[in-house]
C-alpha positions as CSV (number, residue, x, y, z in Angstrom):
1,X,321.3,23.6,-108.8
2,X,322.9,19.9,-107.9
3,X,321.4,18.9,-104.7
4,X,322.2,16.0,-102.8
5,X,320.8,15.0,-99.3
6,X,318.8,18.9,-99.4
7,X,321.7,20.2,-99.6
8,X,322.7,22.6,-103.1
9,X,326.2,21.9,-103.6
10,X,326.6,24.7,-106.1
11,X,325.8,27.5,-103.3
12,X,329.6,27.8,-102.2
13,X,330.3,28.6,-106.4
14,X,327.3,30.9,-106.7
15,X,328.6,32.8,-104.0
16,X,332.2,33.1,-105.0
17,X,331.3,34.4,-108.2
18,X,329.5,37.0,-107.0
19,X,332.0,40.1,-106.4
20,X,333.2,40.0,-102.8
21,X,332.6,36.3,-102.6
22,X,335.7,35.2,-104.2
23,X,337.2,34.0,-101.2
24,X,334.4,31.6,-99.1
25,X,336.3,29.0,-99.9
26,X,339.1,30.2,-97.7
27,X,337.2,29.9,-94.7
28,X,338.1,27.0,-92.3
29,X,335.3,27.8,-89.8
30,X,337.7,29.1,-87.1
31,X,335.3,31.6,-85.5
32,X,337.5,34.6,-85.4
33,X,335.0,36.9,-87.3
34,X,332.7,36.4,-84.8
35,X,334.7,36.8,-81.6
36,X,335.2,40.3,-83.1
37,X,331.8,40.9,-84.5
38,X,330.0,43.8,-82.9
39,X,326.5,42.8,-83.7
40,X,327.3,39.2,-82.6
41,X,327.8,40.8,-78.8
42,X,324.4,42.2,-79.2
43,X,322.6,40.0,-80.6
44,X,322.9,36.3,-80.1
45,X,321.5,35.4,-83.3
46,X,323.9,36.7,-85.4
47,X,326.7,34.4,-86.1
48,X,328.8,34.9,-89.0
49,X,331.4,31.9,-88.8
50,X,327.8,29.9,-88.4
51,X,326.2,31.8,-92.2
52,X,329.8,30.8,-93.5
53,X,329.1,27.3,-91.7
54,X,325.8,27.1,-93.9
55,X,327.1,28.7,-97.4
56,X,329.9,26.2,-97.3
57,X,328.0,23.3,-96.4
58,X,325.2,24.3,-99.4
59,X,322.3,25.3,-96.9
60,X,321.0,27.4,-99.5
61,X,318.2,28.8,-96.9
62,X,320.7,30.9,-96.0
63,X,320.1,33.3,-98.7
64,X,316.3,33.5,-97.3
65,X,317.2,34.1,-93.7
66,X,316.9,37.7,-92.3
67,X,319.8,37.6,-90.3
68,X,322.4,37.5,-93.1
69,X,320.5,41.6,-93.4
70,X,322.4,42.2,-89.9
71,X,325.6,42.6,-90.6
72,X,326.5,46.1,-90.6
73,X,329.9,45.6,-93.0
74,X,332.2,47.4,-89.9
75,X,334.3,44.6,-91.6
76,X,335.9,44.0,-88.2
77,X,335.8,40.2,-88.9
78,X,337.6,40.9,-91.9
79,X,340.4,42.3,-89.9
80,X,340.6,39.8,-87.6
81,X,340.6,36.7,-90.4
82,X,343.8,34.3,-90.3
83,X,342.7,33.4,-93.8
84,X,342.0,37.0,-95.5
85,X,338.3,35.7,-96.3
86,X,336.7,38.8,-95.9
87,X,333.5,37.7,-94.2
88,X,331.6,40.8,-94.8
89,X,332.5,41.1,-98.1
90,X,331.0,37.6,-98.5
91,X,328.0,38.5,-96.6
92,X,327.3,41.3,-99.1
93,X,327.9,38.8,-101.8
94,X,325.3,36.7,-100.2
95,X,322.7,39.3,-99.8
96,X,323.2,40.2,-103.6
97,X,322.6,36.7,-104.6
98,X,319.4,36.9,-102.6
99,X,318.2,39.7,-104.3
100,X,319.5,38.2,-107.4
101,X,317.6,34.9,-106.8
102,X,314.3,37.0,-106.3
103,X,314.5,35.8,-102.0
104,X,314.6,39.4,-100.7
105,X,314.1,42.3,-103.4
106,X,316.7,45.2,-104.4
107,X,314.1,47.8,-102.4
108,X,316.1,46.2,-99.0
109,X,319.3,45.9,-100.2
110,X,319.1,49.6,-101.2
111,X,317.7,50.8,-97.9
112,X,320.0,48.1,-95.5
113,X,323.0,50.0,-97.6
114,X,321.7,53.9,-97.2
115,X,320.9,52.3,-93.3
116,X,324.5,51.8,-92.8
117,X,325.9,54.7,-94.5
118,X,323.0,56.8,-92.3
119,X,324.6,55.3,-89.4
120,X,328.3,56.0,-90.2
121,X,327.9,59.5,-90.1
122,X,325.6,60.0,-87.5
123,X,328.5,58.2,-85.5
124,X,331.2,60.6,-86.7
125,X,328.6,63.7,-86.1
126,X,327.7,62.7,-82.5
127,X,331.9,61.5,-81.9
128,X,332.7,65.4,-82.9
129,X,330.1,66.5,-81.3
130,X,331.2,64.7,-77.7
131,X,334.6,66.0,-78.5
132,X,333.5,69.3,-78.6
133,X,331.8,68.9,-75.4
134,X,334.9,67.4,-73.3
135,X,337.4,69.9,-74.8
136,X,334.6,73.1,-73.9
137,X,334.8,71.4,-70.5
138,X,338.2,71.2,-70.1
139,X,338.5,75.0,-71.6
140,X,340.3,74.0,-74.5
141,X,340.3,76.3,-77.3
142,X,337.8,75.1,-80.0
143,X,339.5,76.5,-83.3
């Protein structure tokens, strides 16, 4: 690790050779990502133009901070990204460094992944499941 004034000037690298990482370097800190970022409108903490901020600049604490766990990869920031950086791709890159650099252990990353995935469908379930009700409402057929 090259350091210079605290900072580790080889954390931008690390990360783009992780898989999904390969494309920090695009990222000119406009701040799109996080006008579109779900979590971000619930919880001020959560910035993800400000964890790019910090992986660019070689603020290698980032890795150690809980709030890079937040991101749910909805991958709506990815979306929205003039420069095709893919911001949550990045942020999984980042957490897999973590775990890789022994900062937070593979037991998280396992359980932050099933989280999401658990989430996912109990959004689809209860989405049919509303459905259902407003069409049985309505006395709409439900075959």
């Amino acid at each position: 690790m090259r350091e210079l004034n605290g900072l580790d000037m080889t954390l931008k690298d690390r990360v783009a050779r992780m898989p999904g990482g390969e494309r920090v370097t695009n990222c000119f800190l406009c701040g799109t990502c996080t006008a579109g970022c779900p979590i971000s409108r619930l919880h001020g903490d959560y910035n993800p133009r400000q964890l790019m901020r910090r992986v660019l600049l070689g603020k290698a604490d980032v890795l150690a901070d809980p709030v890079i766990w937040q991101c749910m990869q909805c991958h709506v920031c990815t979306a929205h990204c003039p420069q095709d950086v893919r911001t949550a791709d990045v942020i999984r890159a980042m957490r897999q460094l973590a775990v890789d650099e022994e900062l937070m252990t593979q037991e998280l990353m396992d359980a932050v992944v099933a989280l999401d995935e658990q989430q996912r469908l109990e959004r689809i379930e209860r989405i049919q499941s509303l459905v259902g009700e407003s069409r049985a409402g309505k006395g709409v057929d439900q075959s």
